[in-house]
N, C-alpha and C positions, 0 to 999 in steps of 0.2 A: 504494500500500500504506500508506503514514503516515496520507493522508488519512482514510482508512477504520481504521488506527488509531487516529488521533485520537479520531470517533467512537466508536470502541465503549468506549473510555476514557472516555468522557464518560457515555455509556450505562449506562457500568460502575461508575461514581463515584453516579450518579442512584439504581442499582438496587442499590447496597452502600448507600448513605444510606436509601432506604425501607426496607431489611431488616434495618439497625441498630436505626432508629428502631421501627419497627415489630415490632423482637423486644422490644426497650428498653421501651417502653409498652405495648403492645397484648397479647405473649408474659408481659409483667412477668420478663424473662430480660434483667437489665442486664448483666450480663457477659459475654453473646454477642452482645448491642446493640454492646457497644462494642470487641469484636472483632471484629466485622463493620465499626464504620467504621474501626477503626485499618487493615483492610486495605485501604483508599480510597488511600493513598501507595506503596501496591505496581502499584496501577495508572499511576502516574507512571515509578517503576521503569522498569516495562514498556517503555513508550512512549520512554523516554531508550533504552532496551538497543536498542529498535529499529530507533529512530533512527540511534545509532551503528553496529551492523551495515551496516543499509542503507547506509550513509556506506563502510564501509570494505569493504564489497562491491563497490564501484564505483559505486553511482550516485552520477548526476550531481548535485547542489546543487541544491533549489530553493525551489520558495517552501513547498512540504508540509515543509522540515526546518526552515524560519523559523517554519511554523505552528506546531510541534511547539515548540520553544523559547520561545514567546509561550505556548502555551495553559503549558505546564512552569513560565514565570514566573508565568503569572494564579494558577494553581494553590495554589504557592508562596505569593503576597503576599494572595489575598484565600479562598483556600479553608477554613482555618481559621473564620474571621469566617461565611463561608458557613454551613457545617455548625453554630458555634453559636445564627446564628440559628434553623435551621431546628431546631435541639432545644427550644431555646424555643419555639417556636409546636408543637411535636408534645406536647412536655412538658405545654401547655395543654391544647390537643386530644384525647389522648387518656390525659394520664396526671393531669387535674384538677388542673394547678397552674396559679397566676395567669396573665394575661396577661403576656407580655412587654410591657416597657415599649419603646416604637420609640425612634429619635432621638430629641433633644432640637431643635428646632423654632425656636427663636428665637436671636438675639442668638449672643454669644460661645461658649454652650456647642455650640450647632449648630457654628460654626466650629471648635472644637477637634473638634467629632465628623468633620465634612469633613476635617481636616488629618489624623487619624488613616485614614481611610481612603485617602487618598493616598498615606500612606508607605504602606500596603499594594502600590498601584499603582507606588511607586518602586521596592520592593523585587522586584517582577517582574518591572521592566524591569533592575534587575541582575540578576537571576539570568536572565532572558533572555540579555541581553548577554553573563554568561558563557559561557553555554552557545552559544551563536554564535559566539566567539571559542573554546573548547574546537573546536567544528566547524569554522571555518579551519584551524585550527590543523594539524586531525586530518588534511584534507584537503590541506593544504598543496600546492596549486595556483593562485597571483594568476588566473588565466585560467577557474579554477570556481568562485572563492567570490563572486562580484559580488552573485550574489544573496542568500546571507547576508549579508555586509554590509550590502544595504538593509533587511533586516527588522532591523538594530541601530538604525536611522534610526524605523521604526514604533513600536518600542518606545518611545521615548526621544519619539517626538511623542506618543503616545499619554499618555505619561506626563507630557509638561509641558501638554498641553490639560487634563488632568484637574487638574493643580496652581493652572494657571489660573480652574479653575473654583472650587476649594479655596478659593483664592486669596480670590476675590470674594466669599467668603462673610465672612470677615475685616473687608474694606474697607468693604462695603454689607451689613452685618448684618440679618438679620430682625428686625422689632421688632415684639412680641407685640402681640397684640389687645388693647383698651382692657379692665382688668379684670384682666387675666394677667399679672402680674410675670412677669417672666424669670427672678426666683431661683428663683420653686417650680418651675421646670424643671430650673435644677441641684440642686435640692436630692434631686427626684424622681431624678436620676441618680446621685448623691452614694448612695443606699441601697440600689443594686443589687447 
């Protein structure tokens, strides 16, 4: 049952984004555009309520309540960022304003842009972790939560391979093409 909530929460998050967007530019009805995505965090809601039920109706722990608590953190640390890219490029698309400008590409300011998106990934993996530890907790049986405890393990690699990756962007910076300062890349970002 989580499984398949998960999905349709995701399904649900996809098809509240295109009816936002798509009331937002296409309808020129922005304030049911963005009624439509404010309700995208009620479908997390959801998923957490269900979550907890199922937990305290007896089932047993398993890797569908670890799923649930990792999508609930991705959610959380990068959903945001998500949804404003994707206004940006619709905003383009169909509501004739500029292109959004992507990442910055080179050198240090790519690096602060990777570090930024990390701590999105950090922040997931705590709010995962809480909510895993809320889910011990709730269950309080050492001999059922083994398997939550190891999705506190996923989270937490998950999140330091990506800081890693962050990491190296720091250390072994890009360095622009012959011709392209690296400032007009932050400068480019500096007027967004």
């Amino acid at each position: 049952m989580i499984v398949a909530l998960i999905a349709a929460c995701e399904i649900g998050f996809w098809v509240l984004l295109a009816a936002g967007l798509s009331a937002r530019y296409l309808l020129r009805m922005p304030r049911l555009g963005l009624g439509l995505l404010l309700c995208e965090p009620l479908l997390e809601v959801v998923l957490l309520v269900a979550t907890a039920l199922d937990l305290r109706n007896g089932a047993e722990p398993d890797w569908t309540h670890g799923l649930a608590a990792l999508y609930l953190g991705y959610t959380v640390g990068h959903g945001h960022r998500t949804v404003k890219w994707l206004d940006g490029h619709a905003a383009h698309r169909l509501g004739g304003a500029p292109p959004p400008q992507g990442p910055p590409r080179y050198g240090m300011p790519r690096a602060r842009h990777e570090g930024r998106v990390w701590l999105g990934t950090l922040l997931g993996a705590v709010v995962a972790t809480v909510l895993l530890q809320l889910a011990i907790w709730y269950v309080d049986d050492p001999s059922r939560v083994t398997s939550l405890e190891g999705w506190r393990f996923v989270a937490w690699r998950a999140a330091g391979i990506h800081g890693l990756i962050a990491l190296s962007y720091w250390i072994w910076p890009r360095k622009a093409p012959a011709g392209e300062p690296e400032e007009r890349f932050e400068k480019e970002r500096a007027h967004r």
